[in-house]
C-alpha positions in Angstrom: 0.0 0.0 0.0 1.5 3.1 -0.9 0.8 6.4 -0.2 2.7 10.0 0.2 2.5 10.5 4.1 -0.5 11.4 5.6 1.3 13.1 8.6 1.2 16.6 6.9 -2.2 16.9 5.9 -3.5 19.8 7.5 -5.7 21.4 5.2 -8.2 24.0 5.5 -11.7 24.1 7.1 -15.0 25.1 6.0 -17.1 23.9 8.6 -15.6 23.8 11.1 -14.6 24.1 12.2 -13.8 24.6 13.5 -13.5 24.7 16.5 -15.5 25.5 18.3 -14.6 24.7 20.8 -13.5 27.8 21.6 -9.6 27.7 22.2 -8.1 28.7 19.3 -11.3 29.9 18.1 -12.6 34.0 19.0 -15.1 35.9 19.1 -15.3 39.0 17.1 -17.1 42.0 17.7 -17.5 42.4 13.6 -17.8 39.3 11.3 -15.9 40.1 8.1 -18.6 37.6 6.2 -20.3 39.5 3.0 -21.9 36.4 1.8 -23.0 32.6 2.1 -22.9 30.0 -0.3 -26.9 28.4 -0.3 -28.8 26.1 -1.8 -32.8 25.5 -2.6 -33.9 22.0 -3.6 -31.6 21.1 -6.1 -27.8 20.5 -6.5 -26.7 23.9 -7.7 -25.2 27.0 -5.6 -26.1 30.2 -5.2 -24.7 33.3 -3.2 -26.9 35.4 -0.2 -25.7 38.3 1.7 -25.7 38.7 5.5 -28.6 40.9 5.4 -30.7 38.6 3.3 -30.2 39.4 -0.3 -29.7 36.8 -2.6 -26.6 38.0 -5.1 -26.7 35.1 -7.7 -30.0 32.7 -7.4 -29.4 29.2 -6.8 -28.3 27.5 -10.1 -25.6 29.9 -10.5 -22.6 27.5 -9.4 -22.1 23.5 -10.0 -20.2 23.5 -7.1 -20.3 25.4 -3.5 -18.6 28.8 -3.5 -16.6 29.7 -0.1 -17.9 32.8 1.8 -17.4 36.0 0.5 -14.7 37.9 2.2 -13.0 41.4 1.5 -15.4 41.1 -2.0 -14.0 37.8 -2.6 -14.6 34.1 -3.1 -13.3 30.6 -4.3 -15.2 28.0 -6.8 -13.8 24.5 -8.2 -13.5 24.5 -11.8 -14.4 21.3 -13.7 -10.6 20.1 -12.6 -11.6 20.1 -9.2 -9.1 23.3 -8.9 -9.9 26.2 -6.8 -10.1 29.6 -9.1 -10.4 33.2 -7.2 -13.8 35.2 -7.8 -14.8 38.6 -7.1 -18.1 39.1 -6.1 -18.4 42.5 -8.9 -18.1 39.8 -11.3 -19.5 36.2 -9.9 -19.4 34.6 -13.5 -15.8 34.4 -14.6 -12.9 34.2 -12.7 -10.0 37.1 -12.0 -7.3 35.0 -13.4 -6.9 31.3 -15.4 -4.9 30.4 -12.4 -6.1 27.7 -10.5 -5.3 26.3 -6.7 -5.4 23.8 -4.8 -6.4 25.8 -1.5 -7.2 29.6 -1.3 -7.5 31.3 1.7 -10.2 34.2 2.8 -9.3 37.6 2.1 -9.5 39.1 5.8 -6.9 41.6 4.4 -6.1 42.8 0.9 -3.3 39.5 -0.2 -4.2 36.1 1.2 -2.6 32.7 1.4 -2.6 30.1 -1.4 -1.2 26.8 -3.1 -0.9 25.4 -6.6 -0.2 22.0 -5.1 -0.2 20.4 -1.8 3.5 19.8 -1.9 4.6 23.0 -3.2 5.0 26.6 -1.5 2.8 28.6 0.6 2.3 32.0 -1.4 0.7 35.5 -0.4 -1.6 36.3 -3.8 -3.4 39.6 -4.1 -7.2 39.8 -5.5 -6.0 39.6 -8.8 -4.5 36.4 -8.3 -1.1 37.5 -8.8 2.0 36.7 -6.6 3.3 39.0 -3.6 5.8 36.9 -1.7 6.2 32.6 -1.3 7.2 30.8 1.5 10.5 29.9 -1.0 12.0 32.8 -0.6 13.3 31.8 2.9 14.6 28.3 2.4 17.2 29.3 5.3 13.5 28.8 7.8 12.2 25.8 5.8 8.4 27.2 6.3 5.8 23.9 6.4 2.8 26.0 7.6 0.9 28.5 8.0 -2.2 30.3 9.6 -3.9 33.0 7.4 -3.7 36.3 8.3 -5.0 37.6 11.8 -4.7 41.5 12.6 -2.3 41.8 10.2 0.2 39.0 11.0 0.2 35.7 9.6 1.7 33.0 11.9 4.1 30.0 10.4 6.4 27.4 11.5 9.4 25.3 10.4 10.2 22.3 9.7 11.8 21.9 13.1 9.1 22.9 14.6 9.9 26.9 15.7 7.5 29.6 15.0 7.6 32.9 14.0 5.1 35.6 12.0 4.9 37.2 8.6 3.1 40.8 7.2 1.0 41.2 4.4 4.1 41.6 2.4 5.8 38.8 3.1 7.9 40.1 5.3 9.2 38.3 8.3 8.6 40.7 11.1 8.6 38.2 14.5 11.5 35.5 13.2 10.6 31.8 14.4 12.4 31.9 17.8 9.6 30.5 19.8 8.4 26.7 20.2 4.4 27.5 20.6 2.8 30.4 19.2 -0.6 31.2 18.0 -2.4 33.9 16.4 -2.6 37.8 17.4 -5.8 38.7 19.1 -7.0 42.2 20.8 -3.0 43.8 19.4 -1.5 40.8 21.1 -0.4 37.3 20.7 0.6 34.4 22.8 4.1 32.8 22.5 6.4 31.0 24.3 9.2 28.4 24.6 9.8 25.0 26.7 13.3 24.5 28.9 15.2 21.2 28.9 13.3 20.0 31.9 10.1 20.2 30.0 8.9 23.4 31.5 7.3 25.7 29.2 7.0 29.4 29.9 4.7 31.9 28.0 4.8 35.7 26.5 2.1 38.3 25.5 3.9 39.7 22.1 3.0 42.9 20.2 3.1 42.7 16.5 6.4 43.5 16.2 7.6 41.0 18.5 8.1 43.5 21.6 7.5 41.4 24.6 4.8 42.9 26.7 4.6 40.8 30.0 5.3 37.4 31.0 2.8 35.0 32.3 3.8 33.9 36.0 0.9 31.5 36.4 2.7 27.4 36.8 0.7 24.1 36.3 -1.6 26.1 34.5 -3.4 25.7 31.1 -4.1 28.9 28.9 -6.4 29.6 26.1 -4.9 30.5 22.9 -5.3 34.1 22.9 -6.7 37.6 24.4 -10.8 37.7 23.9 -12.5 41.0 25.7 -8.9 41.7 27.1 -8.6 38.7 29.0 -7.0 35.6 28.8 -8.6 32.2 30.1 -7.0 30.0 31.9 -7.4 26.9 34.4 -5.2 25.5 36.8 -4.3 21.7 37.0 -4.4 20.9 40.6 -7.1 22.7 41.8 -9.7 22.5 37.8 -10.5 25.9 38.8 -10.6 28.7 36.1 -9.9 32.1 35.9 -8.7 34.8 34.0 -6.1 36.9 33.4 -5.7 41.0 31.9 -3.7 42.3 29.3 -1.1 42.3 32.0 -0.4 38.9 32.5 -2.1 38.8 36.4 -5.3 37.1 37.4 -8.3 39.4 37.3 -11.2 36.9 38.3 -11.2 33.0 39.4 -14.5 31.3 39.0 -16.0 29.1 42.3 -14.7 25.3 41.4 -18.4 24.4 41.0 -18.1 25.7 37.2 -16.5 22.7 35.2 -16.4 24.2 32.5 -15.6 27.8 31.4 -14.8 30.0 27.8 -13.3 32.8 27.1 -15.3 36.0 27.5 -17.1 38.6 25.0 -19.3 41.3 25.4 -18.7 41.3 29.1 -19.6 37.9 28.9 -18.8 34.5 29.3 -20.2 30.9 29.2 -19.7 28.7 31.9 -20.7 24.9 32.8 -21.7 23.6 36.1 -23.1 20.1 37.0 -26.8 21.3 36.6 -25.9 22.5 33.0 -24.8 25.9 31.2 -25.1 29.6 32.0 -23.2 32.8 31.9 -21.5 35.1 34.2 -21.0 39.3 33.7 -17.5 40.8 34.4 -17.4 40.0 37.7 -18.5 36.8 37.4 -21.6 36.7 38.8 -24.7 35.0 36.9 -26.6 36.9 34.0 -28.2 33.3 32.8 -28.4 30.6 35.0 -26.4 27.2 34.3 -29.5 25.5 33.9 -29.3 24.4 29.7 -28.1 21.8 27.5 -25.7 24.6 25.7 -25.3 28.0 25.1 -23.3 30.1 22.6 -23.1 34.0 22.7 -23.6 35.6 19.5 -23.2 39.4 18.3 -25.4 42.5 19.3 -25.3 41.3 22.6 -27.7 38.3 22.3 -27.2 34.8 23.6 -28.7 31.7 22.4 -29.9 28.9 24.5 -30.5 25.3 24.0 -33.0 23.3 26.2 -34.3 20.1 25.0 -33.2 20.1 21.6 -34.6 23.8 21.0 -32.7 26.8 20.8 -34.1 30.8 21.7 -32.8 34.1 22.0 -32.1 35.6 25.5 -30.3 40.0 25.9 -27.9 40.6 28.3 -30.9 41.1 31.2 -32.2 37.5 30.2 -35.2 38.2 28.9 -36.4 36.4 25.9 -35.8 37.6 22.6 -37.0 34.7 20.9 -38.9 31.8 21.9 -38.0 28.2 21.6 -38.7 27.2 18.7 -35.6 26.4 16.0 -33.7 23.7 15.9 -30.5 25.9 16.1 -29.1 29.2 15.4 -26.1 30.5 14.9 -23.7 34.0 15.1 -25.3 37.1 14.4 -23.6 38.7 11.6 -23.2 42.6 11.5 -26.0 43.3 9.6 -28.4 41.8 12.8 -29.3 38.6 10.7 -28.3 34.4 12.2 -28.5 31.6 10.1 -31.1 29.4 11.6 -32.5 26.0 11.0 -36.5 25.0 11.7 -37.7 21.7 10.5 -35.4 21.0 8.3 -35.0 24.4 6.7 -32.8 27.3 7.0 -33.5 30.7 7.2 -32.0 34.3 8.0 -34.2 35.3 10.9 -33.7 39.1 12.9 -32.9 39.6 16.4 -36.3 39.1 17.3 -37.1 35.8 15.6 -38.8 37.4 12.5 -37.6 34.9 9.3 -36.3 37.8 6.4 -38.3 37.8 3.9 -40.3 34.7 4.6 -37.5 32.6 2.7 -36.1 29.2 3.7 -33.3 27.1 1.9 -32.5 23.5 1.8 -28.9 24.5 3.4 -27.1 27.9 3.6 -23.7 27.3 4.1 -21.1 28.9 7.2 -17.7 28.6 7.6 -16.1 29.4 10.8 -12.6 29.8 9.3 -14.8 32.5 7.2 -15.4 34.3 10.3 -12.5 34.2 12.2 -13.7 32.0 15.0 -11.0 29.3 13.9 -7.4 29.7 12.2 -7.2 28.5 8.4 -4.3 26.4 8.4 -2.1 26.0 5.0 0.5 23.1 5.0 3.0 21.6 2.4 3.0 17.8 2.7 5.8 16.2 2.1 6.8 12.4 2.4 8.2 11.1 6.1 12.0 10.1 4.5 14.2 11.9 7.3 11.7 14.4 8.2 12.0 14.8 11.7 9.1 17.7 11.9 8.0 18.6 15.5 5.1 21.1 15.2 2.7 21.7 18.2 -0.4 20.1 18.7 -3.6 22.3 16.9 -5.8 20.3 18.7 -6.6 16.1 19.1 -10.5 16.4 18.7 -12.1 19.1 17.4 -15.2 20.1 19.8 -18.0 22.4 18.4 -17.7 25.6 20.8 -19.2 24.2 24.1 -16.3 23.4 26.1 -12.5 24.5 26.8 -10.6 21.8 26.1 -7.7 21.0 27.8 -5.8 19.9 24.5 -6.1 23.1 22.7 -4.6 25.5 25.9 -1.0 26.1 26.2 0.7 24.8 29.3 2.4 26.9 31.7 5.2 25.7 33.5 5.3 23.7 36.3 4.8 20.1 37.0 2.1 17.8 36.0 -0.5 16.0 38.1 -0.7 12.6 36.4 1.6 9.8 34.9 0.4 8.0 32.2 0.6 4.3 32.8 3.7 2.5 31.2 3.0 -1.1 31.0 3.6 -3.7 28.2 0.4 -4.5 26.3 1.7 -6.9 23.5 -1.1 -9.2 24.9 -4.9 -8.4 24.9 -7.2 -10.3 26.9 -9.7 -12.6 24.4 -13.2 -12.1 25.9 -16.1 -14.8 25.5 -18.5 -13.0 23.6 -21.2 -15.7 23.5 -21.9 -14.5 27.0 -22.2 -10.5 26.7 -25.4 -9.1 27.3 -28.2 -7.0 24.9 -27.1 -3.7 27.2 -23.3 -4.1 26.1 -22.6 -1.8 22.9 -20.8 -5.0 21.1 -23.6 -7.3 21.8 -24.7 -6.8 17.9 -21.3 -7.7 16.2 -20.5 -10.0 19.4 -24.1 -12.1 18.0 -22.3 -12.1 14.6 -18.8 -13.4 15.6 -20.0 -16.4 17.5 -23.3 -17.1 15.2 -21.4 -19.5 13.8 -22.5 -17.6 9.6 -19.5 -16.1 8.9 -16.0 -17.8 8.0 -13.1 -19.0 10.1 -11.2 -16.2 9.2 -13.8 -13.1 9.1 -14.9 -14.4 12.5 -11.6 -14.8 14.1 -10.6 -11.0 12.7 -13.8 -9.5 13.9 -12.8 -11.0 17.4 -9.8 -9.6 17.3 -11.4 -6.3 16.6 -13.4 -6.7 19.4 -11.2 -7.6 22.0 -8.8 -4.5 20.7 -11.9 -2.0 20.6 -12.5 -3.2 23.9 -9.0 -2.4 25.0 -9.0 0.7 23.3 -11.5 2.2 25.4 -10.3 1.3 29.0 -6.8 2.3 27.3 -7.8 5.8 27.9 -9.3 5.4 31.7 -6.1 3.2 32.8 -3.6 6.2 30.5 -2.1 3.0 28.6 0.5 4.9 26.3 2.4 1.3 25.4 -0.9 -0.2 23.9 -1.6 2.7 21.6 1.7 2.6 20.6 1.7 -0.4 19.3 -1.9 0.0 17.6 -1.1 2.2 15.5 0.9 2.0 11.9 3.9 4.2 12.0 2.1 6.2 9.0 -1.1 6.7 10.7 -3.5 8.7 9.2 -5.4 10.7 12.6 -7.9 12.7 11.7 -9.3 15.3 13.9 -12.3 17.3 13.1 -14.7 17.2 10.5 -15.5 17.0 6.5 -14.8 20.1 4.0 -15.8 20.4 0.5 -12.9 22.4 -0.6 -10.3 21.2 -2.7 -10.2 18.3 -5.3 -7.3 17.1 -4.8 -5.7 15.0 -2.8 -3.1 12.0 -2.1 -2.7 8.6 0.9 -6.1 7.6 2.2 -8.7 9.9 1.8 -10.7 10.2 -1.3 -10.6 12.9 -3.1 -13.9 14.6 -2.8 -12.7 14.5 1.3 -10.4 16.9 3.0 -10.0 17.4 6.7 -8.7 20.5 8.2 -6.9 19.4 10.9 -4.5 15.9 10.6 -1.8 14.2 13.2 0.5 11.8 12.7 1.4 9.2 15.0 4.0 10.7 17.1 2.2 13.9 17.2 -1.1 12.2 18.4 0.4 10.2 21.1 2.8 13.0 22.2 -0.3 14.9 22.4 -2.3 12.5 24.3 0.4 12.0 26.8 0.2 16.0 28.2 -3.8 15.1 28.3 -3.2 11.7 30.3 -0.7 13.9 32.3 -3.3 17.0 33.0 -6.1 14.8 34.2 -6.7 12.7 36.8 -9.7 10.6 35.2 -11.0 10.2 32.0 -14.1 8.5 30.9 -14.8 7.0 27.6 -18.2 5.4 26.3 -18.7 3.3 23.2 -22.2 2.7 21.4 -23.6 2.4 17.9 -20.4 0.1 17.1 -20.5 -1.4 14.0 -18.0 -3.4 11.9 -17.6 -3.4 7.9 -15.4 -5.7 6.0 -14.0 -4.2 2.8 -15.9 -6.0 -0.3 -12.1 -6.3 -2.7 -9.7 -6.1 0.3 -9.2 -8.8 2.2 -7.9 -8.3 5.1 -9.0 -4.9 5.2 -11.8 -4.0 8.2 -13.1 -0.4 8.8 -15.1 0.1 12.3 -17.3 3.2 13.1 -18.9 3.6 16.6 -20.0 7.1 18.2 -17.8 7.7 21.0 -18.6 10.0 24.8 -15.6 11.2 26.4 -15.3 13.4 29.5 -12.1 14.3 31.3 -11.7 16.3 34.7 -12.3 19.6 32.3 -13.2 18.1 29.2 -16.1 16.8 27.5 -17.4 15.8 24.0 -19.5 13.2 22.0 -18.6 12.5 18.2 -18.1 9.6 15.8 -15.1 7.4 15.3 -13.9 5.5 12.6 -11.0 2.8 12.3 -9.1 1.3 9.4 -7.9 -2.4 10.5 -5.8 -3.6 8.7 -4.9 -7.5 9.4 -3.0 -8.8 6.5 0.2 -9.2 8.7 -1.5 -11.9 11.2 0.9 -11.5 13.8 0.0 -7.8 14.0 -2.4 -6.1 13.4 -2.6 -2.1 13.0 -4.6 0.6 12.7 -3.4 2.9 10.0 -6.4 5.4 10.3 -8.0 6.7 12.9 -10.7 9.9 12.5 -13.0 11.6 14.9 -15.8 13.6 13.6 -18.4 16.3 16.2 -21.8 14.6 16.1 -22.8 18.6 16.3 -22.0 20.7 13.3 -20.9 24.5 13.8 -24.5 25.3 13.0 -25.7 23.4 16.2 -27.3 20.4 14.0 -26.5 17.3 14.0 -23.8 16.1 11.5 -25.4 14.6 8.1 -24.9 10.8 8.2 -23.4 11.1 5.0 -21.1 12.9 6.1 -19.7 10.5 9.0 -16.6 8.6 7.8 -16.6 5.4 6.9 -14.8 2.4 4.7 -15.8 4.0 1.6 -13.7 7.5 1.9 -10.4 5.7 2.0 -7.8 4.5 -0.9 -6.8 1.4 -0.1 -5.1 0.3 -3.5 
């Protein structure tokens, strides 16, 4: 089986993303969103602004536009290629030349690629060139985040990062081991000592240090939001936050769980009982009392109880009822993208639908709007690579929760060993006697009907003895065992399904890219500061299914949905394995993908869009 390494396959996001959890991913008090991609009943794309009018009719595009941002947009051409657009002229492209990824246009050049392997480029809205990644070979640049208040942040191949202007400038030279992107005139950066210890910096754009963090066994978001800076201690799971100056301004009671970062004077928060927010001074506005909560713009929050979303102001009085099946950010002009009975819709502040319209989707991106970075990468084979980037994130949540893989780590010692004990030999379970409440028990009634051959059964045991391992691996912090599981090359995916470039090499197909990929050693390297910041972690397994490939033999994918909570962490998604058992002796998992079973738009994600055997290359 061969493949070009799936280790650098970060690609970009239109969904996502992103994120949502909110780490990494911020609020702003402007969304620069002009336009949505939508769609009525048939295949075709049109465009609609944020206040409701539709620019091009559905029927205008064979394939989804991205947003429109800074007057611009990207289609696939009948290559599968990416072209550049300008929304004064949505029929014909600005230039013949054609990408592989485009970036948005938050300022007036944006980021690029004409293949996946080749140089990251700054291109202005004519398409034309303004500076490549390959003039500094003396860095060796691998990636990139588009541009965030003026300041685009890369790395290099050994794993240092630094920040580049709209001109291609390099402005903040890669001198730091973690950075991330510039929010509220500042950024968060720092560098890791020879005992491990990592200590962190508030930055100015150009690179002028402007205090030190002092916090220790700490974990901090990724950036300034409403001049503060979230963090939460490890000993104590309490959470807090910090000023532009580096020192604690607030620490919330430990019976919040949960906490994000603030806007608006604002903040979400997560006790036992459910979610709420706090003001400034952290005292309730809303009380922890729903299923989820997300703050949008104008000052409006949107609640979630029972599967139905409404609108509440700042005094927590309703602005709209329950009554959709979710809504999203308000964009500036005072419109959301909802979603009622299996319709969406542009409704006002108060509920009202614009214009009486509803579309079979209308499509956000949350790379569009700034709440996640878009992340460019050139892939390149593993041959002597020995490329040590940080960790973007190992699951990626849907904006409910602050998880503890996506905050940097202040220094100071950890909490928790992960477990170092051989595994080479897993237990072999008698599955004739599990019961109907186990979440095996239909692929267990399978394996020992007696139906299926020597060999399918005897693999499908073997699955299920591993799968069985592979959760408690997690609860008992077994490093060794998922060491061993996985192929050297694995493929882990971490996020959710885009629809935006064509092309693509190793085990995804191409109409699939994923915006965020790990490989092995970055995964497990990953996992092991997770196992090390929490004392327990829970994992739950249902919906478990197991699929034989039809040509392959030996070839076995396995999809279950999968609950995990941690001492500050929580999420519920879907995950998908490739086993692959044509070396008896040892078998391997050579992918491994986790998808949110909530979209960015608060619905749940399409089941055709959930990974399975069919989206991987196995020739």
């Amino acid at each position: 089986m061969q493949q070009t390494n799936p280790i650098f396959h970060i690609l970009l996001s239109s969904l996502s993303v992103c994120v949502l959890f909110l780490s990494s991913c911020h609020h702003l008090d402007t969304d620069p969103v002009e336009a949505l991609p939508f769609r009525n009943d048939g295949t075709t794309w049109g465009l609609i602004a944020t206040d409701g009018t539709v620019l091009q009719p559905a029927g205008s595009f064979e394939h989804r536009p991205s947003a429109v941002v800074g007057g611009m947009f990207s289609l696939a051409n009948e290559e599968g290629r990416l072209q550049l657009y300008s929304l004064h002229d949505p029929a014909h492209p600005v230039s013949q030349r054609s990408f592989v990824r485009i970036g948005h246009f938050f300022e007036n050049v944006t980021l690029a690629q004409e293949e996946t392997d080749s140089p990251i480029l700054l291109i202005d809205k004519q398409g034309n060139n303004v500076a490549s990644t390959a003039q500094y070979p003396q860095y060796d640049i691998v990636l990139m985040h588009n541009f965030s208040e003026g300041r685009a942040l890369f790395a290099t191949g050994n794993g240092k990062y630094g920040y580049m202007d709209t001109q291609g400038n390099i402005v903040i030279p890669p001198i730091y081991d973690r950075a991330y992107d510039f929010h509220e005139g500042l950024a968060l950066a720092g560098n890791t000592n020879s005992q491990g210890q990592s200590g962190y910096l508030l930055i100015d754009r150009n690179g002028k240090i402007k205090t030190a963090i002092r916090l220790s066994n700490s974990l901090l978001d990724a950036g300034l939001s409403d001049s503060r800076l979230l963090f939460c201690e490890l000993g104590t799971r309490h959470f807090g936050y910090l000023n532009r100056q580096g020192e604690p301004e607030l620490y919330l009671p430990e019976k919040f769980r949960l906490a994000l970062p603030y806007k608006n004077d604002m903040a979400v928060v997560e006790t036992e009982e459910g979610q709420g927010v706090i003001d400034r001074q952290g005292q309730p506005l809303i009380p922890s009392i729903y299923d989820k909560i997300h703050l949008t713009n104008h000052g409006l929050t949107a609640i979630c109880k029972n599967g139905k979303w409404a609108v509440v102001d700042p005094r927590n009085q309703a602005a709209i009822q329950f009554q959709y099946d979710s809504i999203g950010h308000y964009y500036n002009e005072g419109l959301a993208v909802a979603r009622q009975k299996g319709r969406y819709l542009l409704i006002d502040t108060e509920g009202n639908p614009q214009g009486n319209m509803t579309y079979n989707v209308i499509g956000e991106e949350q790379t569009a709007s700034r709440l996640c970075p878009q992340r460019f990468l050139i892939e390149r084979p593993s041959a002597g690579n020995s490329m040590k980037l940080q960790s973007e994130s190992i699951e990626d949540k849907q904006g409910n929760a602050l998880p503890d893989t996506d905050l940097a780590q202040a220094s100071g010692n950890h909490t928790t060993e992960p477990t170092t004990k051989t595994s080479s030999h897993i237990a072999s379970q008698d599955w004739r006697k599990v019961s109907e409440q186990h979440p095996f028990y239909q692929e267990a009634i399978k394996v020992v009907s007696g139906k299926l051959d020597e060999k399918d059964a005897g693999n499908r045991q073997m699955i299920l003895n591993y799968v069985e391992h592979l959760r408690t691996s997690y609860t008992t912090k077994d490093i060794d065992f998922l060491e061993q599981l996985f192929s050297e090359n694995a493929l882990i995916v971490v996020g959710t399904v885009v629809h935006t470039s064509q092309k693509e090499t190793g085990y995804l197909s191409p109409a699939q890219v994923v915006y965020n990929v790990k490989s092995k050693r970055q995964y497990l390297d990953r996992l092991k500061q997770v196992f090390k910041a929490n004392r327990s972690i829970d994992v739950k397994f249902s919906d478990f299914h197991i699929m034989r490939h039809p040509t392959v033999k030996g070839i076995y994918g396995v999809s279950l949905r999968q609950k995990y909570r941690s001492d500050i962490y929580a999420d519920d998604g879907y995950l998908f394995l490739l086993w692959d058992f044509r070396d008896e002796t040892a078998p391997k998992i050579h992918v491994r993908t986790w998808q949110p079973r909530m979209q960015a738009d608060h619905t749940p994600l399409p089941e055709n869009e959930i990974f399975n055997i069919n989206n991987f290359n196995l020739q």
